[in-house]
TIVOVEX-125624 format. One line per 5 residues: their letters; for each residue x, y, z of C-alpha. Coordinates in Angstrom, 1 decimal. Example, Ala and Ser with C-alpha at 12.3 -4.5 7.8 and 13.67 -1.06 7.14 Angstrom:
% TIVOVEX-125624
AS = 12.3:-4.5:7.8; 13.7:-1.1:7.1
***
This chain:
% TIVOVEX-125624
XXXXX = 57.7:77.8:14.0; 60.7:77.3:16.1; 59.3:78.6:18.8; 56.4:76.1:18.5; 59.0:73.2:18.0
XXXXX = 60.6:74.1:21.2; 57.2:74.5:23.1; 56.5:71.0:22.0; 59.3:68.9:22.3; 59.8:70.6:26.0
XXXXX = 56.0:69.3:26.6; 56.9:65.7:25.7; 60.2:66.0:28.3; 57.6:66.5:30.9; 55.2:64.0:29.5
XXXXX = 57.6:61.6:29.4; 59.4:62.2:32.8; 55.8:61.7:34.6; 55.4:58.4:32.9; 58.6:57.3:34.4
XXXXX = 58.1:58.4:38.0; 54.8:56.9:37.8; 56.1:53.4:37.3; 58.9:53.8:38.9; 58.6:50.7:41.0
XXXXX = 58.2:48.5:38.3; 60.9:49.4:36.0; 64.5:48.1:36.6; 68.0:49.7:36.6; 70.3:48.0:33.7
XXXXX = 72.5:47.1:35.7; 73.1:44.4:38.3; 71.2:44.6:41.3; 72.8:47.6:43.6; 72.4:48.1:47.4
XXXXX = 68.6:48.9:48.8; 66.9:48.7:45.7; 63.9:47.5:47.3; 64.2:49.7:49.6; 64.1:52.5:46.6
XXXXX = 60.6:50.5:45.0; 59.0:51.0:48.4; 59.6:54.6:48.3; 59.3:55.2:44.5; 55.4:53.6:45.5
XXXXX = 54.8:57.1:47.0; 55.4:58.9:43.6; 52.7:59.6:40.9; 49.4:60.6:40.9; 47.6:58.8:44.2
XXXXX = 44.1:58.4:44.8; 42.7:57.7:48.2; 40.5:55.5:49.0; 40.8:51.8:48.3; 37.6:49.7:48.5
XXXXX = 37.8:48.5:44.8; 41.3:46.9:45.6; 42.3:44.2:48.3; 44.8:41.9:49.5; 43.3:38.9:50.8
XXXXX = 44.7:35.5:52.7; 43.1:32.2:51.9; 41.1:31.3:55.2; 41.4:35.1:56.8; 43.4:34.1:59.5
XXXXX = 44.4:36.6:62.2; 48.3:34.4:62.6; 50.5:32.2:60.7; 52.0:29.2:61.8; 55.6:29.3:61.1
XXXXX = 56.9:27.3:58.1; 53.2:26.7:56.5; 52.2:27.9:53.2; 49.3:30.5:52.5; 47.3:31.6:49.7
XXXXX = 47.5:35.1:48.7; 45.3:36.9:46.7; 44.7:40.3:45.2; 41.7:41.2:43.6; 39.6:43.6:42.0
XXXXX = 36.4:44.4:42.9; 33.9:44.9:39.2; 34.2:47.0:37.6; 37.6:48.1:38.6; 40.6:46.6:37.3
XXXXX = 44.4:46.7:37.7; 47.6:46.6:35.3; 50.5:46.0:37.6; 51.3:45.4:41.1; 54.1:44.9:43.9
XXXXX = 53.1:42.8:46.8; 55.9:42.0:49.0; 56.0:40.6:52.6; 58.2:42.8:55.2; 59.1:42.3:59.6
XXXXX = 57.1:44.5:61.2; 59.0:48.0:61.0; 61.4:47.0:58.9; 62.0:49.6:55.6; 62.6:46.4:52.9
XXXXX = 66.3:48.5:52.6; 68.1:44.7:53.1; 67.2:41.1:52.5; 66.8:40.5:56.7; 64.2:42.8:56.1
XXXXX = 61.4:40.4:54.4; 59.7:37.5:55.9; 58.8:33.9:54.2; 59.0:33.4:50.7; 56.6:33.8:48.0
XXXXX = 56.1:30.7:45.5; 54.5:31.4:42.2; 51.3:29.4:40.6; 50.7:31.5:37.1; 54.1:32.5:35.1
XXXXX = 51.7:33.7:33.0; 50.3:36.4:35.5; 53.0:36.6:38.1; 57.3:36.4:38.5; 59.9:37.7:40.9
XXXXX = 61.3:41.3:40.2; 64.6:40.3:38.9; 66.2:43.1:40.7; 64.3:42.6:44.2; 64.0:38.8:44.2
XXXXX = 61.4:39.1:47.6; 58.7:41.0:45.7; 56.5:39.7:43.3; 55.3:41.7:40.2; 53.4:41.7:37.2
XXXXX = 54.9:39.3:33.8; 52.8:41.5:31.5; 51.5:44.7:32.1; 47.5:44.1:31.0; 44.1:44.3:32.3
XXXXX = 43.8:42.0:35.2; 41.2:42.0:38.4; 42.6:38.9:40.5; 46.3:37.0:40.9; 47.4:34.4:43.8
XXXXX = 51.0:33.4:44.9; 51.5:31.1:47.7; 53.3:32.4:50.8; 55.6:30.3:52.9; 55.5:31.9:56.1
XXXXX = 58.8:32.4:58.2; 60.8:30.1:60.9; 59.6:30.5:64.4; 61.1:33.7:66.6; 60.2:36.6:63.2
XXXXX = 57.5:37.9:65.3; 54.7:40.3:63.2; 54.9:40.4:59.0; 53.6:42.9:57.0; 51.9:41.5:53.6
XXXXX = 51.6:44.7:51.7; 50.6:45.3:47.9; 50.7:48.4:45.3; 48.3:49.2:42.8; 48.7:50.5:38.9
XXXXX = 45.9:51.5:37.5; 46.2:53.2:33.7; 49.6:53.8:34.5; 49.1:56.7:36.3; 47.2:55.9:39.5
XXXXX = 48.7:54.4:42.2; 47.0:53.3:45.7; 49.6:53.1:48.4; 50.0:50.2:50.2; 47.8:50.8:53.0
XXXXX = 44.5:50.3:53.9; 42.4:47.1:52.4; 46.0:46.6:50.4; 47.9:46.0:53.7; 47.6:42.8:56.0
XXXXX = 49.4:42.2:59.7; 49.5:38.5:60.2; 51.5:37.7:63.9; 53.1:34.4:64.4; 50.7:31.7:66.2
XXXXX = 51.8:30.6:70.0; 52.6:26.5:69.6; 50.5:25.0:72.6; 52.1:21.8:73.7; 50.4:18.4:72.2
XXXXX = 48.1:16.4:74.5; 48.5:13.4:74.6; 45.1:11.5:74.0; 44.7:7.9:75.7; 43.1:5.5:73.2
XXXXX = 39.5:4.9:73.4; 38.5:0.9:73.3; 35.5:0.8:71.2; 32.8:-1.5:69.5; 30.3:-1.5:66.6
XXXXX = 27.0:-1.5:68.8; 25.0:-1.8:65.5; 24.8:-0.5:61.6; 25.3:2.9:60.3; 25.0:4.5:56.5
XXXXX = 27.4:7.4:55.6; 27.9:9.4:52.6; 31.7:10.1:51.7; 32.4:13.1:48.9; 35.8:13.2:47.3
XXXXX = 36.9:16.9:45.8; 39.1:16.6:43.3; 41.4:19.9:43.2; 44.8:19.0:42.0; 45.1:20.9:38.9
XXXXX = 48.0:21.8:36.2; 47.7:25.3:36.8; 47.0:25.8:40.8; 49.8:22.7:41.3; 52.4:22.4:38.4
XXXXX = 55.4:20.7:40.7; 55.3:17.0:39.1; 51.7:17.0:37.8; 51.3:13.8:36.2; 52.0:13.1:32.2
XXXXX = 49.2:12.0:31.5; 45.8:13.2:32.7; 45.0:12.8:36.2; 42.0:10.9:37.3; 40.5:9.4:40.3
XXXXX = 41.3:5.6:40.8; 38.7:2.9:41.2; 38.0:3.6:45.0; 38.3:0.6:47.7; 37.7:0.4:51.1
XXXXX = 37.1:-2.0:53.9; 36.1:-1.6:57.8; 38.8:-3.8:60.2; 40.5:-4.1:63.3; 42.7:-1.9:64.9
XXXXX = 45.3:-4.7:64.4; 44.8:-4.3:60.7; 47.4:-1.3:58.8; 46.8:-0.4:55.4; 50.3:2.2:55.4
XXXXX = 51.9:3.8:58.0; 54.0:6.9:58.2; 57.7:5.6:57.1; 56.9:2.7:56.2; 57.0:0.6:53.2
XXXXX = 54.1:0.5:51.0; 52.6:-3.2:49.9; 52.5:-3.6:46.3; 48.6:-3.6:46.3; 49.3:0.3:47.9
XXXXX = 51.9:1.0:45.6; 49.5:0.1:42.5; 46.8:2.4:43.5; 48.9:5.2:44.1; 50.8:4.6:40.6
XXXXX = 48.4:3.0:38.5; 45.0:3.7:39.7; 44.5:-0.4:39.8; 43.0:-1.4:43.0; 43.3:-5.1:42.1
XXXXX = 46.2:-6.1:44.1; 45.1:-4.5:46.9; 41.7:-6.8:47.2; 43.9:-9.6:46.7; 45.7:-8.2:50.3
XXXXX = 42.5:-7.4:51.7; 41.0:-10.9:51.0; 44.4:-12.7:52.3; 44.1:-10.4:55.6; 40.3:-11.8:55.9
XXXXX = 41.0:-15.4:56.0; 43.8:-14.4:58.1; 41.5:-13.0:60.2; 43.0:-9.8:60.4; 39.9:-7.5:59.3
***
């Protein structure tokens, strides 16, 4: 019986200390956050059972493109292709070479959309993890790529599958994006130009400002399109410009949704013969 007692209770010490390398990287020390942490998830990543292979797993940026431009904001996504499925993650973005051992090591900033699905790790502020570790197959953050002069960045993302399965960040989960060149702006000469007869055109307006995808100072109450208003007119003729101040017919669209002061203007501008 004792003998049995010890058998099993050394069984549950190995148990137990595989469970804990394996999600390593997603577990955090007690105390504050100590030199090259995320240096040590990066490597802990490496640990566990690993499967090769990652077709059922990708890391994926809005548009696919080949560069960033520095200071714009991307999409990222990781998904899961059916039926496979993912628990936690790590997606970080890292300089070209660098290890992620210091913070001059990561590049751009991530921003989070879902606090449900996704948050900072609290002890390696650049990568993003997992709130809740649970059945998922897709999560997006927004990327805010670095200032001009970083050169290459690595977007890179783990995988923990049951716990125990890990695919390495390499792969389909791995994503080299290389700062765009700036060409210098042309400057275009302004074309003269006439209405040489009638034309019909259809315009479609896409509505996708939502609560969850755009939470920064979504509106109280429930967005909605505004009664829509247009008019054709003159060059001479400026609805808004760029640092400007707005009219008051302007401001109650964008406000209100009323476009009733604004046909007053636009009327007034006709017998002005602005328009």
């Amino acid at each position: 019986m004792g003998m049995y007692l010890h058998l099993l209770l050394l069984q549950g010490y190995f148990v137990s200390n595989f469970l804990c390398n394996a999600v390593a990287f997603v577990e955090e020390p007690a105390g504050g956050r100590s030199d090259g942490y995320c240096g040590r998830i990066l490597r802990a990543q490496t640990q566990g059972t690993r499967r090769e292979g990652h077709h059922e797993f990708r890391i994926r940026v809005e548009g696919d493109p080949e560069t960033y431009l520095p200071g714009s904001t991307y999409r990222v996504v990781l998904l899961a292709s059916s039926p496979a499925y993912f628990r936690g993650f790590t997606l970080i973005a890292l300089k070209e070479g660098r290890e992620g051992t210091t913070d001059e090591d990561f590049a751009g900033q991530f921003q989070i959309i879902d606090n449900d699905d996704t948050q900072f790790m609290t002890n390696c502020p650049p990568a993003v993890t997992e709130s809740t570790p649970r059945r998922r197959t897709r999560i997006q953050v927004l990327w805010t790529a670095p200032p001009s002069g970083t050169g290459c960045v690595i977007l890179k993302a783990s995988i923990v599958q049951k716990r125990v399965i890990f695919f390495q960040d390499q792969g389909s989960l791995t994503i080299r994006l290389c700062e765009k060149g700036v060409s210098p702006l042309k400057q275009v000469p302004a074309i003269e130009c006439c209405a040489c007869g009638t034309a019909k055109y259809r315009l479609t307006f896409y509505g996708n400002w939502s609560e969850k995808v755009h939470p920064k100072d979504y509106p109280k109450r429930a967005n909605h399109w505004s009664a829509l208003i247009g008019a054709s007119h003159s060059r001479s003729y400026v609805l808004w410009e760029y640092g400007g101040y707005a009219s008051e017919g302007v401001r109650q669209v964008a406000e209100l949704g009323s476009p009733i002061k604004m046909e007053e203007e636009i009327r007034q501008k006709v017998r002005m013969t602005l328009i």
